[in-house]
N, C-alpha and C positions, 0 to 999 in steps of 0.2 A: 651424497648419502652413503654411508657404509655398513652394509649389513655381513653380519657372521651368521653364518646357517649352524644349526646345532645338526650334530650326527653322530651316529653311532661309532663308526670309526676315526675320521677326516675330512675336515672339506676349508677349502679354501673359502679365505672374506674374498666379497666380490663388490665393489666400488663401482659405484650404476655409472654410464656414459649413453645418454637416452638420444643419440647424435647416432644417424640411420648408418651401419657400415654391414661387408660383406663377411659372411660368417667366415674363419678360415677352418685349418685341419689340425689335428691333435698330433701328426705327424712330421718329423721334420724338418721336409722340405713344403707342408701345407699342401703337399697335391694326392686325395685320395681317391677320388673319383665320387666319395658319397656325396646325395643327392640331400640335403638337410631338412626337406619337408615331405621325404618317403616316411612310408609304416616301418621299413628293415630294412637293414642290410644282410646280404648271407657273409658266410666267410668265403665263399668263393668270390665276392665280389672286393673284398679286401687286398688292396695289391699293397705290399709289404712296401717297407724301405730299408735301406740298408743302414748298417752299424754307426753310430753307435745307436742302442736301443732306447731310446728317452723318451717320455711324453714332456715337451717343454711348456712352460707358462704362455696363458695365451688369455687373449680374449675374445670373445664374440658380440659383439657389438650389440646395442640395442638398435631398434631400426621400425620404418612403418611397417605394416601389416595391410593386407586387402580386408574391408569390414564388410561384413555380412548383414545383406539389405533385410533379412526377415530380423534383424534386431532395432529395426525403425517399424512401428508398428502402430498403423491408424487405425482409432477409435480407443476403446479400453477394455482391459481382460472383467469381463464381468463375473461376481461372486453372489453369494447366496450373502439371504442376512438370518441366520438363526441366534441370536443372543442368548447367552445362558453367563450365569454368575461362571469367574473364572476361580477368584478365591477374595478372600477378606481379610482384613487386617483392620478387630475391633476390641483386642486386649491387648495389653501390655506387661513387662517384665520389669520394668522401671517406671514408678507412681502411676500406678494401677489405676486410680481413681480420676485420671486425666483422661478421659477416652474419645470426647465428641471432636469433631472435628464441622468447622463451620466456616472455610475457604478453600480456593479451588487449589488441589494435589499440585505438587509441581514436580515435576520429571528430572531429573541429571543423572550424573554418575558420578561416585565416591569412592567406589572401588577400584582397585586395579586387578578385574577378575581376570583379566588373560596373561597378566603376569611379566606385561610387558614397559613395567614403569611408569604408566600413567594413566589414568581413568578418562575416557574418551566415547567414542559412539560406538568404538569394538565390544566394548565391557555390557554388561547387562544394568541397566538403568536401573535409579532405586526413587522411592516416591519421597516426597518432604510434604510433611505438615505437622501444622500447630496446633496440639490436643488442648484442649479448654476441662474444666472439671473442680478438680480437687486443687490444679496448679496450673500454669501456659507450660508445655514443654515442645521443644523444636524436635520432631521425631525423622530419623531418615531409615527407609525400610528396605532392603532388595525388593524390585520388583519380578524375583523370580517364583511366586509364587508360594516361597516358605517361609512366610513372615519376620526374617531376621531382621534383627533392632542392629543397625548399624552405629545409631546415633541415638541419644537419649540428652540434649541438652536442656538442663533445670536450671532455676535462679537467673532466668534471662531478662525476666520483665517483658516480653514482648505483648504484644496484643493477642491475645485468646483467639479472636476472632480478625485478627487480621491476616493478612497473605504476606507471602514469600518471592522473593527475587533471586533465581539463582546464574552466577556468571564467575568466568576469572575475572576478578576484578583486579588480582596484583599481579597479574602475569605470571604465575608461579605452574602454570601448567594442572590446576587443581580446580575443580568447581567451587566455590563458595558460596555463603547463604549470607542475603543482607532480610532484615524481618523490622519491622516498626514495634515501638513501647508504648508501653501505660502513659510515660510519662511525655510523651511526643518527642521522642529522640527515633536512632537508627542504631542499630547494633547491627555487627558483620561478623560473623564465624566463619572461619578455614576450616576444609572438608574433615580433619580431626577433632569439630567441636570448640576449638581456641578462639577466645573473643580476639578477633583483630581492631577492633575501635568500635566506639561507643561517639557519636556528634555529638552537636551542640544541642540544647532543644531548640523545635523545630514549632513553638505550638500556633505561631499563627502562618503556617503555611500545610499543616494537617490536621485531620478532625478528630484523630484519638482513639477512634474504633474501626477496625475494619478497613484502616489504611493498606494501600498494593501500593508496592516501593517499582523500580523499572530501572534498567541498568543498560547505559547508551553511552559511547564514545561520542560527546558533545562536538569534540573539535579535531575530532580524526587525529590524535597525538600518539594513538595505540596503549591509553590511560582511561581506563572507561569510570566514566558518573553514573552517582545514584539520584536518581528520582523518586520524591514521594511529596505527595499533592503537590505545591507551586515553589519546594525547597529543591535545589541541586548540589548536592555534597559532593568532592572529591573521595576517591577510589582509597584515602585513607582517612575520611568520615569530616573532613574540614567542607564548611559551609561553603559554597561558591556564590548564592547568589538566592533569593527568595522571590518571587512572583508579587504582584497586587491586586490584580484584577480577579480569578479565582483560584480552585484549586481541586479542578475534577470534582467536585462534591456537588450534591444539591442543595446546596446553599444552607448548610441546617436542618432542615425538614427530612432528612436521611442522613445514612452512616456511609463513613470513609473517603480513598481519592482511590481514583483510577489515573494518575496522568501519566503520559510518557513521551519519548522523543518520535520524531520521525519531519523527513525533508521534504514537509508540505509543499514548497513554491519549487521543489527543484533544483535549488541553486548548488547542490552537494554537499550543505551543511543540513545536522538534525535541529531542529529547533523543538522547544517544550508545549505540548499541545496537553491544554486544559479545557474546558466546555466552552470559554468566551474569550480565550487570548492564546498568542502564541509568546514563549520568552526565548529568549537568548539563555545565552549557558550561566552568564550573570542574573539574567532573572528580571533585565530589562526589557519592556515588554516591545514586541515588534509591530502590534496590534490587539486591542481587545473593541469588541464590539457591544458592548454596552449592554448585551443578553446575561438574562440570568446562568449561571455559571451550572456546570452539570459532566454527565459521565459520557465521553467522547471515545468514538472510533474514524477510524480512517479508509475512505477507498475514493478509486475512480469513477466516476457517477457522466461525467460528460467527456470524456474522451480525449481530452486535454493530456500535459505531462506534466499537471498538476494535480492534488489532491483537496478532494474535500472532507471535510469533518462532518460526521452524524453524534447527534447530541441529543441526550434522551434527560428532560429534568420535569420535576411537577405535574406528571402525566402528560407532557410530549414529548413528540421527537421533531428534532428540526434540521435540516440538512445544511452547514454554511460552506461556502467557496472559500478557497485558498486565502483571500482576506479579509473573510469573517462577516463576508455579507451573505445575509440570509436567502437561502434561493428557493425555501418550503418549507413548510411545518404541519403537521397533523396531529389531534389526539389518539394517544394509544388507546384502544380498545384493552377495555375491563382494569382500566387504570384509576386512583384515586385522582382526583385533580389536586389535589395539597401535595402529593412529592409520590407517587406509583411509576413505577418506569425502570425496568437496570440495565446494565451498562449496554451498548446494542454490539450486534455483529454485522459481519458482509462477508457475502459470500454471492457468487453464482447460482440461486436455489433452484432456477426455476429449468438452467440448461441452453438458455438464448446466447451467449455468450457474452451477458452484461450484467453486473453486480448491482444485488438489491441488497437491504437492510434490515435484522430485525431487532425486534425488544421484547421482553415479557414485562408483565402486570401481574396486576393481583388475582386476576380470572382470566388471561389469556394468554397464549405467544403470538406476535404477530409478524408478516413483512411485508415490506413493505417495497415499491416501485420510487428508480430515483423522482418522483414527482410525489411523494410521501404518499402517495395512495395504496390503503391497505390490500393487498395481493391475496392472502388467505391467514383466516385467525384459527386457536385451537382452543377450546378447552382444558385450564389447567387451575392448580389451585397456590396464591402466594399470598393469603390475605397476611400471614403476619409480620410479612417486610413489602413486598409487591417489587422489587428491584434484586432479585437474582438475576447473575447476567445467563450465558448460553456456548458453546461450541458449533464448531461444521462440521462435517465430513463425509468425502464420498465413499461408503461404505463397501460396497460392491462393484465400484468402478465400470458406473455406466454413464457416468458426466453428469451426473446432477447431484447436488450437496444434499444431505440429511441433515436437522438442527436437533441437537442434543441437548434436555435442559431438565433441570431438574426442581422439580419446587415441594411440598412440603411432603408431600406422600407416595413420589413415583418416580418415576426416571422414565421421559420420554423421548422417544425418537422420532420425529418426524419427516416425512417425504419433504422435499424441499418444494416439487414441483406444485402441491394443494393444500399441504399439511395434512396427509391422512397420516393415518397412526401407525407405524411401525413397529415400535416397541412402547408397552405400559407396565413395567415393574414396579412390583407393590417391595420391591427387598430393598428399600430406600425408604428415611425419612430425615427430616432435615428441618430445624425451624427458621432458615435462611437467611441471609444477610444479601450480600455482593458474592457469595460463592457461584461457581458454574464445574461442570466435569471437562477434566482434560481430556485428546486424547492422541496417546502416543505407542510406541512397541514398547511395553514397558517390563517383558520378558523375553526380548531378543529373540521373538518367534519369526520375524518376520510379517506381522499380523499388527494392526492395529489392534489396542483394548481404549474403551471407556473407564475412568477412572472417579467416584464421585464419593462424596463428602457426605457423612451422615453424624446426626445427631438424633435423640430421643430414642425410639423402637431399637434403632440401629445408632449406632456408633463406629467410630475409627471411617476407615473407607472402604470403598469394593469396586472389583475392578472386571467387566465382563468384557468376553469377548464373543467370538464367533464359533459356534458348535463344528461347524463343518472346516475351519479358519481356512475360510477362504475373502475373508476382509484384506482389502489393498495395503498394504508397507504403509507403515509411519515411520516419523523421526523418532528418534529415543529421547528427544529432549521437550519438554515444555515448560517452560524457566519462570516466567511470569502471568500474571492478569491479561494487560497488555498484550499479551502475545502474537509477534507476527512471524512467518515462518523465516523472514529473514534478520530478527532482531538477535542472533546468537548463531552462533557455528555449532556441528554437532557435537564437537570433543568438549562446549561448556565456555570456550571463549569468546569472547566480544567482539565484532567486526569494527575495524575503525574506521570507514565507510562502506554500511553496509548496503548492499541492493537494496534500490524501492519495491519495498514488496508488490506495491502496486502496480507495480509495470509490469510483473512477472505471474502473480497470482491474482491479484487484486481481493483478498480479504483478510478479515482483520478477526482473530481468534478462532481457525483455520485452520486444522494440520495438513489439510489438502493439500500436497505437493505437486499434484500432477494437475491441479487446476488451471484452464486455461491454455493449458497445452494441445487441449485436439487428440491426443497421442499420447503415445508413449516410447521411450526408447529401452534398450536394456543391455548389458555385457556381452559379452561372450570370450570367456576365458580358453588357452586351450596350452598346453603343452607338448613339445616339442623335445628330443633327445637329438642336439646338433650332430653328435658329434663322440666317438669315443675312440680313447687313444691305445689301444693296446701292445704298444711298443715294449713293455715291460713283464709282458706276460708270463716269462720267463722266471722273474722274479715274484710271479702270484699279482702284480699291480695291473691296477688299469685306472687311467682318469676317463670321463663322463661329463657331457658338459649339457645341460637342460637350459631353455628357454621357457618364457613366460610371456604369452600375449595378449591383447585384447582385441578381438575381433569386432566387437559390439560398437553401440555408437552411445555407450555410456560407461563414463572413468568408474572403474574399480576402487574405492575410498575405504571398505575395511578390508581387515586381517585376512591374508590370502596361505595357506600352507600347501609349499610345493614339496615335495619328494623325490628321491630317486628307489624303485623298490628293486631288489635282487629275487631270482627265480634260481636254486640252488636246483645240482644234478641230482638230489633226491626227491625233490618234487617242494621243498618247504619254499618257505618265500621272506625276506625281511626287509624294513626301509634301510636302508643303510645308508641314507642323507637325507637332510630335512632342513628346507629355510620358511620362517613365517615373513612374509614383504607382509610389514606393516605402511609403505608406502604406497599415493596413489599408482597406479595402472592404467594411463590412460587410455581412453576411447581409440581403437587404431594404431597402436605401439606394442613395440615387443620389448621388455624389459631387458638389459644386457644379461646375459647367462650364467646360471651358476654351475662354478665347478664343484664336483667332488669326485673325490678319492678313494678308491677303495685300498689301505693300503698291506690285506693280506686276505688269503681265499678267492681271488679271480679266477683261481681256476676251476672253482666249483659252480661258478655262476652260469647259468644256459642260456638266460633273460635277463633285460632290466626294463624298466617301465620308468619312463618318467610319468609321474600326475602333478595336476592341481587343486584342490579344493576337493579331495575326496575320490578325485579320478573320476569313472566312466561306473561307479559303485552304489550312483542314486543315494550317496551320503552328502552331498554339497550342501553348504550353508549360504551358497548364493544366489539367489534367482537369476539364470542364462537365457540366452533365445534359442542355442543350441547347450542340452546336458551333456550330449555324446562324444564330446573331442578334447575331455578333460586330460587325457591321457595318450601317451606314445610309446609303442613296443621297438624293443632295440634287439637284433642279435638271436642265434642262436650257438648254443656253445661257443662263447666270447673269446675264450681263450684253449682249446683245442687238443694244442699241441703244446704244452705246456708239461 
């Protein structure tokens, strides 16, 4: 990798070499005496060399680093849970009269807000959904809070009321939107809006309303498929192959499909899980069991390295094994028996460190124990769908999940551990389908927000967060229905074999990343000034060379700005070099060095300071185990006798 640091004067490209080597000296013969990991050197401790006067090209090796044991850290930082509306987005600037929204937000990036060529997990996520109304329009908004219409695509045809898949599907470095039609086809848009394909129709492998499309590397080729009910299209919208058994739906008696991929038996292929069958990428089935067909989730229930399926259709839920034999079924409480039940979750509710399941109904949410027996119900109200599905999250990071659900009049949050009531927001209303609230950083606070769907009182969506925001980090992404935290990478690409989620977190619509864990780990960035040549001084030059390490015992994966700052003999101060490593940083490495140049006024400088990330200034945009070692003081009066 080659990065070019911007700067004010001069600085050399520095070409990474992450291969552990011994720093040298900026002086000719490499023999200065400095000590590379002091606070200073004085000038008395500077032993000159002799002529000729040159700082020569050099490098400093990347290399390990000692990692600091308070960045492994058991238990979890626990936060406060104050909810308050963060902002909304319930009017529009283009066709006005589209405003409800009646599927779950979906999270990416489409911008390239940091300016560094491509829209990634650096950038600030923006929300996707499909306003219903006057007309269906595909709307993409910043999620930073000032409602900007990124995207306003019209004349799409899609489903009003259906959801959104969002992934690189052509490899093009870009997030794209795949969204289902009126007419039971797939349409795909690139992040400027441009139809990329329109398939075949698809109508007896989807139900027409309220279809969730899913987007998976079938065959690990680095070419990812779409999914929507028991159809699988290729990544430029050609049919691969259609199902026969079901297609995530409840048979008729309700709206939509929920199906998607994931490597049920283990084997390292995903295969297509629908309520009563699994397919191949052709759509050949591998098994179906003869059950009425329905809206399935995925977790580890017995402890196996395999997965079973939770399947909620006609007011219950039933739990099957990896081949689709049934191992338990229960009715949902406050469920129709003709078709009440939406799509279920899993998660760890209750803090034992074993995944349970839930569902709502038309009068309840409930979860349930892998032995389908009901854990604790709530009080809610969905009589006019009775199948909205639900979210997790550990809010305040004390190891127990919260279930987030929303049904016609309120936005609830619930304790995982009994269902007591956490949050009852009457600033929602929704007359519901298969929607549920995402929830991701969807202003690159660092902070988790809830994101949910409103229609009637309320319209467009609204996104709250934490008053005090003291809510634990989320991804910035949330792509699909489906969603599992390892179905998408954070920059918006598709893994071509990706981790079982299950192995790692074990639940399914989940932004809980630290689930599972016990713990938690964290950074520790710090910088370093190796090294500075002032052989030239003479001529007003000096080179400088800074280090970038990780102390912590978790890789650094965004945008990191280092600096070199100058401290002038009047007392002013300016950067006079600057590189952004848009590269990881890993866990226990010290990235190779950058140089820079100063190449006139050395000799007005008395100080430099290398930092990272803001220095030692409590401006960092990182979360550290230590703040304080972001920066390194070099030098006084550098150059002297000049």
């Amino acid at each position: 990798m080659r990065i070019c640091p911007a700067l004010l004067l001069l600085v050399a490209c520095s070409d990474y070499n992450l291969e552990a080597g011994k720093p040298g000296s900026g002086d000719e013969e490499g023999e200065t005496g400095f000590d590379p990991n002091s606070e200073n050197e004085s000038e008395d401790d500077y032993e000159e060399d002799t002529d000729p006067r040159v700082c020569e090209e050099r490098t400093i090796e990347g290399r390990d680093v000692t990692q600091t044991d308070e960045c492994e850290v058991e238990g979890l930082p626990v936060g406060s849970f104050t909810p308050i509306v963060e902002w909304t987005k319930a009017t529009w600037s283009v066709q006005s009269g589209s405003s409800q929204v009646m599927m779950m937000p979906a999270v990416g990036s489409f911008n390239d807000d940091d300016g560094d060529g491509d829209a990634d997990e650096n950038d600030i996520p923006d929300v996707v959904v499909v306003t219903y109304g006057s007309e269906d329009v595909i709307r993409v908004v910043s999620g930073d809070g000032s409602g900007t219409e990124i995207l306003n695509i019209r004349n799409s045809g899609v489903q009003g009321q259906g959801g959104v898949a969002l992934g690189d599907i052509d490899n093009d470095g870009w997030t794209d939107i795949v969204a289902p039609t009126n007419s039971r086809t797939l349409v795909a848009y690139d992040r400027n809006g441009t139809r990329m394909w329109v398939s075949a129709n698809l109508s007896s492998a989807m139900y027409g309303t309220s279809d969730n499309p899913a987007i998976a590397d079938l065959n690990g080729d680095g070419e990812p498929e779409v999914i929507c009910g028991s159809a699988i299209v290729s990544n430029t919208g050609a049919t691969l192959g259609v199902g026969r058994a079901g297609i995530a739906n409840v048979e008729g008696n309700n709206v939509g499909t929920t199906s998607f991929a994931y490597d049920i038996d283990n084997d390292g292929v995903q295969e297509v899980v629908v309520g009563n069958a699994l397919y191949k990428r052709n759509g050949t089935a591998i098994w179906t069991n003869g059950q009425s067909d329905g809206y399935p989730a995925v977790g580890n229930f017995d402890g196996d390295d395999k997965g079973e399926i939770v399947v909620t259709v006609g007011g219950r839920i039933r739990l099957q094994d990896d081949d689709g034999t049934v191992l338990c079924s229960a009715a949902i409480p406050g469920a129709d028996s003709a078709y009440y039940g939406g799509p279920p979750t899993v998660a760890d509710f209750d803090g034992d460190g074993d995944a349970e399941f839930a569902a709502a109904a038309g009068s309840r949410y409930s979860v349930f124990d892998e032995n389908c027996r009901v854990i604790w119900q709530a009080v809610t109200q969905d009589a006019s769908s009775g199948n909205t599905g639900s979210s997790v999250f550990d809010f305040e990071g004390d190891g127990v999940a919260e279930a987030v659900y929303a049904d016609e009049t309120r936005l609830w949050v619930f304790a995982g551990p009994d269902g007591a009531v956490k949050l009852e927001s009457r600033e929602h209303s929704n007359a519901t389908w298969l929607e549920y609230p995402a929830i991701a950083d969807v202003d690159a606070d660092g902070h988790a927000e809830i994101i949910v769907a409103n229609t009637g009182a309320y319209s467009g969506f609204t996104v709250f967060g934490d008053a005090a925001d003291s809510w634990r980090s989320a991804r910035r992404v949330w792509n699909q229905h489906a969603y599992t935290i390892t179905n998408v990478n954070d920059d918006g690409s598709i893994p071509a074999t990706p981790a079982r989620n299950l192995e790692t977190y074990n639940n399914f619509r989940s932004g809980d990343i630290y689930a599972g864990l016990g713990g938690y780990t964290l950074p520790d960035l710090a910088a370093i000034i190796e090294d500075v040549c002032r052989d030239e001084c003479e001529t007003d030059r000096l080179v400088a060379w800074v280090s970038v390490m990780n102390h912590g015992y978790e890789d650094v994966t965004q945008d990191v700005l280092v600096e070199l700052v100058a401290t002038y003999d009047d007392g002013s101060e300016a950067v006079i070099g600057s590189t952004v490593v848009t590269d990881t940083i890993p866990a226990g490495r010290a990235l190779e060095a950058f140089e820079y140049t100063v190449e006139s006024g050395a000799g007005e400088i008395t100080k430099l300071v290398g930092r990272v990330d803001g220095g030692n200034s409590g401006t960092s945009s990182l979360a550290e185990c230590i703040e304080d070692n972001n920066q390194d003081r070099w030098g006084e009066d550098l150059c002297p006798d000049r």
